[in-house]
C-alpha positions as a LaTeX table, in Angstrom:
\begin{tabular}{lrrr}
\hline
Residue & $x$ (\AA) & $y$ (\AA) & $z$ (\AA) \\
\hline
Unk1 & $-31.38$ & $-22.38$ & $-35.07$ \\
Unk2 & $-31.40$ & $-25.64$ & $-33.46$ \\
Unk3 & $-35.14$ & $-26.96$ & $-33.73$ \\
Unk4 & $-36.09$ & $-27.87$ & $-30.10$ \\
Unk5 & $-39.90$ & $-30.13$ & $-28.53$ \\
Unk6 & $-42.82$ & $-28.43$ & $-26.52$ \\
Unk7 & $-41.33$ & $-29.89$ & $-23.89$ \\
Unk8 & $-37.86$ & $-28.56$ & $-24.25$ \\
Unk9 & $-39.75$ & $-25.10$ & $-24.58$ \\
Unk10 & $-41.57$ & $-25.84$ & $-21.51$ \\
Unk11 & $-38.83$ & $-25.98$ & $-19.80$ \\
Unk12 & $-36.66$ & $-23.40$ & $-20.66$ \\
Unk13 & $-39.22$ & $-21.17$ & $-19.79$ \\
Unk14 & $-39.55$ & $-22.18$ & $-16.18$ \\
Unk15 & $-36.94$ & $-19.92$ & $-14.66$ \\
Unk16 & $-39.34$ & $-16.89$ & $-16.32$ \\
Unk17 & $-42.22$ & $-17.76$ & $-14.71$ \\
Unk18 & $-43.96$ & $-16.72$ & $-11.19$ \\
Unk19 & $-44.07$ & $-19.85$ & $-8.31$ \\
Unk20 & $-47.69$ & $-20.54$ & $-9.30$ \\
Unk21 & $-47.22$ & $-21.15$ & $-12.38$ \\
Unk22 & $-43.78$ & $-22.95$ & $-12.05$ \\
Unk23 & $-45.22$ & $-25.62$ & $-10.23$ \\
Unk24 & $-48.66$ & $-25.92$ & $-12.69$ \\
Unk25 & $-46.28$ & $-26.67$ & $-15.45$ \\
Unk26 & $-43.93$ & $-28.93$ & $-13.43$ \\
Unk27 & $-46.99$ & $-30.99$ & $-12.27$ \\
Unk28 & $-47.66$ & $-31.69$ & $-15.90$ \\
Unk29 & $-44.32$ & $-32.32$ & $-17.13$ \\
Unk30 & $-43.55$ & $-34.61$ & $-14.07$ \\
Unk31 & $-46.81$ & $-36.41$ & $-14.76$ \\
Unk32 & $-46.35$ & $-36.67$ & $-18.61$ \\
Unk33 & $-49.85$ & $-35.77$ & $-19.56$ \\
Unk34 & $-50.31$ & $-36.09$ & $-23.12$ \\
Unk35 & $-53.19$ & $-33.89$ & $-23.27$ \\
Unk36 & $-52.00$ & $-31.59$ & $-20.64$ \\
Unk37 & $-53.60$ & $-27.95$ & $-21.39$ \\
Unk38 & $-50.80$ & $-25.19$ & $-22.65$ \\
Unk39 & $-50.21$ & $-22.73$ & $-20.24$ \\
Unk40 & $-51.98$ & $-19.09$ & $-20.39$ \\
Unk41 & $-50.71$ & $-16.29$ & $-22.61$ \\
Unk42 & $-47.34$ & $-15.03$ & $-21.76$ \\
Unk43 & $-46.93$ & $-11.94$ & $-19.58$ \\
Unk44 & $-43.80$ & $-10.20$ & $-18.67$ \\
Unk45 & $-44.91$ & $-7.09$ & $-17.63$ \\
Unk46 & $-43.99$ & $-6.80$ & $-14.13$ \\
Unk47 & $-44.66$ & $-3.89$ & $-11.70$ \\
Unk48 & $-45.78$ & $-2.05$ & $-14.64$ \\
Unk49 & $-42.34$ & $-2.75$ & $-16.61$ \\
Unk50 & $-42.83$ & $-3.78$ & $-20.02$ \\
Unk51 & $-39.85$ & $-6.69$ & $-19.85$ \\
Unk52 & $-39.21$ & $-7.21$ & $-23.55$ \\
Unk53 & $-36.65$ & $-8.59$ & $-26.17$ \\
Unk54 & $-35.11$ & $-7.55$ & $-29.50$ \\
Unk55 & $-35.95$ & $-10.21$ & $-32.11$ \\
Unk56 & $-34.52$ & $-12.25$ & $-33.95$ \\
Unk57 & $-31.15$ & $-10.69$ & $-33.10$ \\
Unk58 & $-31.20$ & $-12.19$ & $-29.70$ \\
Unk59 & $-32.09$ & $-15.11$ & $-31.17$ \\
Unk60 & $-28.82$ & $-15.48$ & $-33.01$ \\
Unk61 & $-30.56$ & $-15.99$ & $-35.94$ \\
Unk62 & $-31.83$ & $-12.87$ & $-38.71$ \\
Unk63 & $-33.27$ & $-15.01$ & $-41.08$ \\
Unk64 & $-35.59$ & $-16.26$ & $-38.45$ \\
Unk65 & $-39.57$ & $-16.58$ & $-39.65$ \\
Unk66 & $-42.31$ & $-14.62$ & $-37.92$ \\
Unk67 & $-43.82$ & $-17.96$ & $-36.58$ \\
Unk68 & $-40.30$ & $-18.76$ & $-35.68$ \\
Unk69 & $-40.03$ & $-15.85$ & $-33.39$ \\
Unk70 & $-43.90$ & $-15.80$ & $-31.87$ \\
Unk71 & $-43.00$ & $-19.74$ & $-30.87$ \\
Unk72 & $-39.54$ & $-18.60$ & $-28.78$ \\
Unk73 & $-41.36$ & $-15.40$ & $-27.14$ \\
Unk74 & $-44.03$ & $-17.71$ & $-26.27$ \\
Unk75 & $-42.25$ & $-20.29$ & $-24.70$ \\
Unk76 & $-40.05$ & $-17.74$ & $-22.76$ \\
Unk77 & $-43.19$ & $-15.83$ & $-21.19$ \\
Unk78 & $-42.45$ & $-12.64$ & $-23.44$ \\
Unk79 & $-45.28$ & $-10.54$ & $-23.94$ \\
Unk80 & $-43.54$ & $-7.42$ & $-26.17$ \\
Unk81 & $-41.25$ & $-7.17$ & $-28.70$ \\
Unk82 & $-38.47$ & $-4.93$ & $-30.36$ \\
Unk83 & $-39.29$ & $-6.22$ & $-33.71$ \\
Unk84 & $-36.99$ & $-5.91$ & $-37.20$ \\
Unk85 & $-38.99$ & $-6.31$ & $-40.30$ \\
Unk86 & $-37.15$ & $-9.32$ & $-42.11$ \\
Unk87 & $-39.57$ & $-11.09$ & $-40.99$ \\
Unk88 & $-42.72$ & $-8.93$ & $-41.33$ \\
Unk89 & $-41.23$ & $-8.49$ & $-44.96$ \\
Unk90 & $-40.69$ & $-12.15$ & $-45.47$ \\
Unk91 & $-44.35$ & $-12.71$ & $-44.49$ \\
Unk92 & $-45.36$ & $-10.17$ & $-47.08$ \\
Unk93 & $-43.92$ & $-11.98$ & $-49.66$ \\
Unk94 & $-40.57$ & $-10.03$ & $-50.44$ \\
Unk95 & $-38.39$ & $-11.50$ & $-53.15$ \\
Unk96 & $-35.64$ & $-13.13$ & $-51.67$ \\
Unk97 & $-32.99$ & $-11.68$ & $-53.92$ \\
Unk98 & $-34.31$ & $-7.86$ & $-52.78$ \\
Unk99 & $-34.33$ & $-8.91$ & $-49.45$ \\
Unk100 & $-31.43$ & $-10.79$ & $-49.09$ \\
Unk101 & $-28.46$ & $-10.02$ & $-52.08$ \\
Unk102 & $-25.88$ & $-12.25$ & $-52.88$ \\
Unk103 & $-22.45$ & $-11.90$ & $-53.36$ \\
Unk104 & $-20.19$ & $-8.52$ & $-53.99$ \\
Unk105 & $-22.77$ & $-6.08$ & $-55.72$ \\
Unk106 & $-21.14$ & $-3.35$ & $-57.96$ \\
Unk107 & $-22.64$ & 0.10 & $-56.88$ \\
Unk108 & $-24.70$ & 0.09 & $-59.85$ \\
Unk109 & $-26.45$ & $-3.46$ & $-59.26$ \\
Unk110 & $-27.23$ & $-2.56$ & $-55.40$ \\
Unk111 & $-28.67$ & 0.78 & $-56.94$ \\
Unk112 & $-30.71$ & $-1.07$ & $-58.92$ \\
Unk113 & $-31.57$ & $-3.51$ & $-56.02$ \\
Unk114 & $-32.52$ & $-0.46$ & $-53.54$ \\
Unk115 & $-35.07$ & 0.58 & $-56.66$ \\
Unk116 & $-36.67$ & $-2.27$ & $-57.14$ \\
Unk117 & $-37.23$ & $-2.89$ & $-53.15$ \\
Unk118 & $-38.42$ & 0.59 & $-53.06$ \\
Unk119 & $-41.13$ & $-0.02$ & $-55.74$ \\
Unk120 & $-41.83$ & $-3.04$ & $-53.99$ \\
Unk121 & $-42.46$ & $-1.50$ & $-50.80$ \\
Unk122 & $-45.04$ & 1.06 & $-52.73$ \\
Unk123 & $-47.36$ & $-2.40$ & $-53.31$ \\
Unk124 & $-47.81$ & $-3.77$ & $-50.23$ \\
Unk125 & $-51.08$ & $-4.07$ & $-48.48$ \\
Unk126 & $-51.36$ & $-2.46$ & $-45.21$ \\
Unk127 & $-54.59$ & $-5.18$ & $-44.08$ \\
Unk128 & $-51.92$ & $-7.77$ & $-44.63$ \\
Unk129 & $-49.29$ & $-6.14$ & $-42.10$ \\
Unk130 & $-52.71$ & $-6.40$ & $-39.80$ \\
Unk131 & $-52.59$ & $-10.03$ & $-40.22$ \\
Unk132 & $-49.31$ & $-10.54$ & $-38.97$ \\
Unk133 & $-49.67$ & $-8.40$ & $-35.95$ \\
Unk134 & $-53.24$ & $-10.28$ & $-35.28$ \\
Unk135 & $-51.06$ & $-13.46$ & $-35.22$ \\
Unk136 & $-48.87$ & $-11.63$ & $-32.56$ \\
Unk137 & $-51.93$ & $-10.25$ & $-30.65$ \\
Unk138 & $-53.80$ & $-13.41$ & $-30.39$ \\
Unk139 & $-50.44$ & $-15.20$ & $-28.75$ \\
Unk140 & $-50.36$ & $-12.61$ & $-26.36$ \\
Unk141 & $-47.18$ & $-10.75$ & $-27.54$ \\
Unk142 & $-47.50$ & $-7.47$ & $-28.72$ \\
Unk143 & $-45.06$ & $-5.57$ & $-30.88$ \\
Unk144 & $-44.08$ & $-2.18$ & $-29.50$ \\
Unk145 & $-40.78$ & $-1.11$ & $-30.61$ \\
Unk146 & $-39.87$ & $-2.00$ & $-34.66$ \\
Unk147 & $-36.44$ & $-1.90$ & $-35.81$ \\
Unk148 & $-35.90$ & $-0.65$ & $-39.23$ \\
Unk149 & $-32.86$ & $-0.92$ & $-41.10$ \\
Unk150 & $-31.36$ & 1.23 & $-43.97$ \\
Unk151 & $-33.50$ & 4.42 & $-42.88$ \\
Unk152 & $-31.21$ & 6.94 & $-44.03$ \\
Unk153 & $-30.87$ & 5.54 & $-47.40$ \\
Unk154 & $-34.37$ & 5.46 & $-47.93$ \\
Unk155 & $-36.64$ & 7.49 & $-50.33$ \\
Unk156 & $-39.36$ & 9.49 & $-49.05$ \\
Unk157 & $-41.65$ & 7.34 & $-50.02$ \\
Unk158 & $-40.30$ & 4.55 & $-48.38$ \\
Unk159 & $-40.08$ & 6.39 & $-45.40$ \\
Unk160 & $-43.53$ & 7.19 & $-45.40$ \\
Unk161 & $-43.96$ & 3.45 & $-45.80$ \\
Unk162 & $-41.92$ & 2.49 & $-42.55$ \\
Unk163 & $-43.86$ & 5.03 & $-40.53$ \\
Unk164 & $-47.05$ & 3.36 & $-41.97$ \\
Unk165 & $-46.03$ & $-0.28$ & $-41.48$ \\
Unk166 & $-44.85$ & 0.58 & $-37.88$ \\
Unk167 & $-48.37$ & 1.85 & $-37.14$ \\
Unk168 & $-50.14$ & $-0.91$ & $-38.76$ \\
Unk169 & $-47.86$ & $-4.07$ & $-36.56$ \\
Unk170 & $-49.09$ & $-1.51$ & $-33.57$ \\
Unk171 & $-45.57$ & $-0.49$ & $-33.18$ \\
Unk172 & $-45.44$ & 3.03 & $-30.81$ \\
Unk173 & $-41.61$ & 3.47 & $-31.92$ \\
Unk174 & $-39.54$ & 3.04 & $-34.31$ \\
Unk175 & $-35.65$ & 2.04 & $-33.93$ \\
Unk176 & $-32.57$ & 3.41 & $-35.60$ \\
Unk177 & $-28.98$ & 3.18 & $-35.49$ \\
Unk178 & $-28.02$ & 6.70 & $-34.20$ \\
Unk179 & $-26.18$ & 8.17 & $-37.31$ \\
Unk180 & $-23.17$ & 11.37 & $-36.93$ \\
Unk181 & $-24.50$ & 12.88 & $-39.34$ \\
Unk182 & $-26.77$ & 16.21 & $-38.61$ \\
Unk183 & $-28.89$ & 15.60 & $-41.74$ \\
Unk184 & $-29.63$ & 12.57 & $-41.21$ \\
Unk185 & $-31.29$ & 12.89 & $-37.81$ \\
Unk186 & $-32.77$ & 15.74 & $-38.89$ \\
Unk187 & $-34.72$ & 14.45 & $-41.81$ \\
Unk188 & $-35.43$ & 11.40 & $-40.02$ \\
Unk189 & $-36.27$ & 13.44 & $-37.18$ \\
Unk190 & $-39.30$ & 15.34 & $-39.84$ \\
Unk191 & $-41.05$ & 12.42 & $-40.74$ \\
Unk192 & $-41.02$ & 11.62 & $-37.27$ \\
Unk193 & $-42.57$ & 14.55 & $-36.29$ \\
Unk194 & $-45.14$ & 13.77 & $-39.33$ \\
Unk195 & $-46.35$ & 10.75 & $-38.63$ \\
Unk196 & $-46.03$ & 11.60 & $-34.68$ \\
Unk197 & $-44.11$ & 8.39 & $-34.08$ \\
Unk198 & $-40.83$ & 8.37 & $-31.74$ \\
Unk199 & $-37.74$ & 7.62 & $-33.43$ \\
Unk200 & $-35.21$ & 5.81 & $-30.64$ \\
Unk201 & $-31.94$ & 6.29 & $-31.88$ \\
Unk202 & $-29.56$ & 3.23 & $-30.58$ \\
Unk203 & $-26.74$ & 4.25 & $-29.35$ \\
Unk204 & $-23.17$ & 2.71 & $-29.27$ \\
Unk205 & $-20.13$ & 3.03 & $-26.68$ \\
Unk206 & $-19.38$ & 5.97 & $-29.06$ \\
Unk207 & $-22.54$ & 7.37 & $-28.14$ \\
Unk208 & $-22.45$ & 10.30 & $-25.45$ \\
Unk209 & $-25.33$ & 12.08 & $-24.27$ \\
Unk210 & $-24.70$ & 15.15 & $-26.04$ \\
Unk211 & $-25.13$ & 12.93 & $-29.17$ \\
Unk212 & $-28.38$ & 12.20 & $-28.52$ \\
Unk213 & $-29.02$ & 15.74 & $-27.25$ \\
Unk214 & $-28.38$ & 16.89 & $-30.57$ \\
Unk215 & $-30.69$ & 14.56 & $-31.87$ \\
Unk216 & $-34.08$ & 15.53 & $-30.09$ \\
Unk217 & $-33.42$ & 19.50 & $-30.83$ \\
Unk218 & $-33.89$ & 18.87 & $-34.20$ \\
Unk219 & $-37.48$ & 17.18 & $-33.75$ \\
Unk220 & $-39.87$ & 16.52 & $-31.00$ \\
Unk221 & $-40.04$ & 13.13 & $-31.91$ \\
Unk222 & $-36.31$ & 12.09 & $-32.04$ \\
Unk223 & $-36.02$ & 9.79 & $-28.75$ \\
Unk224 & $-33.36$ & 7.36 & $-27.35$ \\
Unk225 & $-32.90$ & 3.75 & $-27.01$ \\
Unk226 & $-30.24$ & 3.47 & $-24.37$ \\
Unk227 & $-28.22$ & 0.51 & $-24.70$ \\
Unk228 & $-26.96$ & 0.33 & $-20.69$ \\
Unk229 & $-24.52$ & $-1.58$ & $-21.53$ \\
Unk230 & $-23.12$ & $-0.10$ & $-24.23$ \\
Unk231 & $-23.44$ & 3.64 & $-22.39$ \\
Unk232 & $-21.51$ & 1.46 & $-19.26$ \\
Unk233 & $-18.69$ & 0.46 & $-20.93$ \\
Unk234 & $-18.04$ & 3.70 & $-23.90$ \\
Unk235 & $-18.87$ & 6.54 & $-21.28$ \\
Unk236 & $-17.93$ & 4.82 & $-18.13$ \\
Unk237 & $-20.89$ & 6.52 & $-16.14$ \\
Unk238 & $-23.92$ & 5.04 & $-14.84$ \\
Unk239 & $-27.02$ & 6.10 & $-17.61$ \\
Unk240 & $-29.14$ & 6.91 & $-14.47$ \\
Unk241 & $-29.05$ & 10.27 & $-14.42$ \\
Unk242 & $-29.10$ & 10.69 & $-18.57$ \\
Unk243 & $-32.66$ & 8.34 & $-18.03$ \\
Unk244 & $-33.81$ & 10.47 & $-15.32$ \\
Unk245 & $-33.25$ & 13.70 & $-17.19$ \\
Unk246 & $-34.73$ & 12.35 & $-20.49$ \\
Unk247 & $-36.74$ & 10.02 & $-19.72$ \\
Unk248 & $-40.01$ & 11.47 & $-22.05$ \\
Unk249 & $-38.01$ & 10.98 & $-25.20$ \\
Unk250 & $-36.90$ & 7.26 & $-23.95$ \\
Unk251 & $-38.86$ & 5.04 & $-26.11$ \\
Unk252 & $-36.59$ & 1.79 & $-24.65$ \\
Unk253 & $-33.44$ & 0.42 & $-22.63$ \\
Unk254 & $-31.84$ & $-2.65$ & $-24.26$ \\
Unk255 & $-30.59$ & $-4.75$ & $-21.17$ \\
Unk256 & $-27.14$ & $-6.30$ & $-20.98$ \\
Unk257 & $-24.03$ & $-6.10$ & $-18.53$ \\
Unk258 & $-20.93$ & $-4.38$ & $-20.06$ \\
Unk259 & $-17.87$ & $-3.97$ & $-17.85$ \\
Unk260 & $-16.29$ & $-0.25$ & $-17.55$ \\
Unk261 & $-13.80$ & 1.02 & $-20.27$ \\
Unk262 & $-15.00$ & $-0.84$ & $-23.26$ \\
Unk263 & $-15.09$ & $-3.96$ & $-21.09$ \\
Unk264 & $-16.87$ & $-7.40$ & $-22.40$ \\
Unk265 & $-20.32$ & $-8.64$ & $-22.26$ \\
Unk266 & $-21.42$ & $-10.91$ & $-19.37$ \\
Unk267 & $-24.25$ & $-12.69$ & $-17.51$ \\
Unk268 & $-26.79$ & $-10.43$ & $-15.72$ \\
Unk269 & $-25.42$ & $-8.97$ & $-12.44$ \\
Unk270 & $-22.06$ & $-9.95$ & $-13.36$ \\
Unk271 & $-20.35$ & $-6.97$ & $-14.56$ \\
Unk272 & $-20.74$ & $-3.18$ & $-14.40$ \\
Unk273 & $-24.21$ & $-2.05$ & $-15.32$ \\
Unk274 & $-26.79$ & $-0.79$ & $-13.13$ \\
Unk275 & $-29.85$ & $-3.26$ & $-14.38$ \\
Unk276 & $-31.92$ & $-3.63$ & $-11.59$ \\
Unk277 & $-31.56$ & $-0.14$ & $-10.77$ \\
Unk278 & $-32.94$ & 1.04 & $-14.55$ \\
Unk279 & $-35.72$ & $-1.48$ & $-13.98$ \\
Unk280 & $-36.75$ & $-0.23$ & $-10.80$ \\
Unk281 & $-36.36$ & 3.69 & $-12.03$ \\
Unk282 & $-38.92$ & 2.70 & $-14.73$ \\
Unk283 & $-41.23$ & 0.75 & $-12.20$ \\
Unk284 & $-41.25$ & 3.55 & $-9.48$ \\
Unk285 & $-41.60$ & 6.31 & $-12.05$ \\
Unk286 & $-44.08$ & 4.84 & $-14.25$ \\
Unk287 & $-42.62$ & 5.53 & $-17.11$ \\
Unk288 & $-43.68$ & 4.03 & $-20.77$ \\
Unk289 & $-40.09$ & 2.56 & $-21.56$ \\
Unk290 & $-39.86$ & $-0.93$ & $-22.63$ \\
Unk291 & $-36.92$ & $-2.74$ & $-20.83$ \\
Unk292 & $-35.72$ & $-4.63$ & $-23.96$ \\
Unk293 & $-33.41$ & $-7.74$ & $-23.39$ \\
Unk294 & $-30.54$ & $-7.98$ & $-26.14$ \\
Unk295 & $-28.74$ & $-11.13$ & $-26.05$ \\
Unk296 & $-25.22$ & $-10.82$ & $-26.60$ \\
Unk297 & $-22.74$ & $-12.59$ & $-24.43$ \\
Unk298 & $-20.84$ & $-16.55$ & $-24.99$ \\
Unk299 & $-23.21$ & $-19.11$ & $-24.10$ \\
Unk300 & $-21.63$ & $-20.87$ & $-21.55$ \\
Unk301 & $-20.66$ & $-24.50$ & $-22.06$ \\
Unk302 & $-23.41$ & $-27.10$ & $-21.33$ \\
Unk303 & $-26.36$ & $-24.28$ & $-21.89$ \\
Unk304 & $-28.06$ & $-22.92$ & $-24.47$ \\
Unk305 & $-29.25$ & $-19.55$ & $-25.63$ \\
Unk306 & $-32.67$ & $-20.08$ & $-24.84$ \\
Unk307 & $-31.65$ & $-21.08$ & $-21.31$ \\
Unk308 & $-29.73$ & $-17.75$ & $-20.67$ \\
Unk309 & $-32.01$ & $-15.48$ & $-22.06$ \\
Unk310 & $-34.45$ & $-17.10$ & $-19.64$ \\
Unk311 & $-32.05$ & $-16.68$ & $-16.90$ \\
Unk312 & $-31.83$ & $-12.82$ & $-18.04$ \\
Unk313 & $-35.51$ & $-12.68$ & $-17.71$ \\
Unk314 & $-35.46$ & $-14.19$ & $-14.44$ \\
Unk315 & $-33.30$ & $-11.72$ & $-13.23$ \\
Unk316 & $-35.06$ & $-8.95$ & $-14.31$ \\
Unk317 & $-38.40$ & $-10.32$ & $-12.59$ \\
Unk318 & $-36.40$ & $-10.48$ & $-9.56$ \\
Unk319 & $-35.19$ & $-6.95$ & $-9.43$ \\
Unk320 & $-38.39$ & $-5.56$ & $-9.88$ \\
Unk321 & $-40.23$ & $-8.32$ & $-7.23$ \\
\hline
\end{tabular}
């Protein structure tokens, strides 16, 4: 990713900021103070909505460092994260050929790969997962939802280990790719119900809500994360009424506009999907669902993606003004 000043930071986070503190940091910018003071932590929980963002995906980038990440929330005035663990994994000193394979692997060698990750996994220190999320903390960001890849293929062990390192980054969910397959969300579903940490199964535009349905009867702590824009454009039905229904075993919304029948990815407000009125279901209800922000459409010409994911944030601070 494109390395980019304070100041360019400063200012791409302007459109996601209240009036007040718009013109604080506009003052300073205008008047070029050196030593002008940062601004506060960064807050975008508004109305009681948890705004958040799924990182580093939206950032375009995977192999994106912790630090990396903390810097971009910062500067955007995001206080909570959906959160894979490349990077948590990175910090903890992962080999990079476990982590990240090269070239076509015979089923053998990734066999071998997925063992020696595993064992890896059974050594790491659970004080220094603490340190990363303190890093988080003290920037003001916390991590609620963390993504973890691979689940099904996991051992038990290992499982046991995500459920643990989800706890320790402060995590309150865990996120999945919602798989067909019964068994699968069913032993997931177990050590879910072990550990007594949700399980929000993303779903795609083949995703209906019976799918999911399925899912929670086979464990009280299989949940949903409903992409609305996704559920838009593969169901072509608002998810209002699938939210309203099931809202306890929502553990987050990922936020994007998808036209009807399978239709393409857009700018906030410019397509099909009922945003504002998700955001304001959560606000009026009080419910604990982060609204997650997942970055996925063309950056126009003459922007950047730091400048529309602001201008995403912006309009989900609007609808819920």
């Amino acid at each position: 990713m494109k390395s980019q000043t304070r100041r360019e930071f400063a200012k791409l986070s302007l459109a996601a900021l209240p009036a007040a503190g718009f013109l604080s940091i506009m003052s300073r910018l205008n008047a070029a103070e050196p030593a002008a003071k940062p601004p506060g932590k960064p807050n975008s929980k508004v109305a009681g909505v948890q705004l958040g963002i799924n990182v580093p995906y939206s950032f375009g980038s995977p192999l994106m460092s912790g630090d990396e990440i903390l810097k971009n929330c910062v500067a955007l005035g995001i206080s909570g994260v959906e959160l894979r663990t490349q990077p948590v994994e990175a910090f903890l000193g992962v080999p990079a050929e476990l982590a990240n394979p090269k070239g076509n692997l015979t089923k053998d060698a990734a066999a071998a790969i997925a063992g020696q990750l595993a064992q890896w996994r059974k050594s790491v220190s659970m004080d220094r997962v603490k340190e990363f999320r303190q890093k988080y903390e003290s920037a003001g960001v916390l991590i609620e939802i963390v993504k973890i890849d691979g689940l099904y293929k996991m051992t038990d062990d290992e499982l046991d280990y995500a459920f643990a390192l989800t706890k320790a980054l402060g995590g309150r969910a865990i996120s999945s790719e919602i798989s067909h397959q019964d068994d699968d969300l069913k032993r997931l579903g177990s050590f879910a119900d072990k550990h007594q940490i949700m399980v929000g199964y993303h779903g795609h535009t083949t995703t209906t809500p019976a799918h999911w349905e399925k899912a929670f009867s086979f464990a009280k702590f299989n949940g949903a994360n409903v992409d609305l824009g996704h559920f838009v454009a593969g169901n072509n039905l608002s998810p209002v009424p699938f939210i309203k229904q099931h809202h306890d075993r929502i553990t987050h919304v990922h936020l994007k506009d998808r036209k009807l029948n399978n239709g393409p990815n857009t700018p906030f407000g410019e397509a099909d999907t009922p945003i504002a009125e998700v955001l304001r279901l959560i606000r009026d209800n009080h419910w604990n669902i982060q609204a997650t922000i997942e970055f996925e459409y063309a950056v126009p010409a003459g922007s950047t993606r730091m400048a529309e994911i602001a201008r995403a944030l912006k309009f989900c601070r609007d609808a819920l003004a």
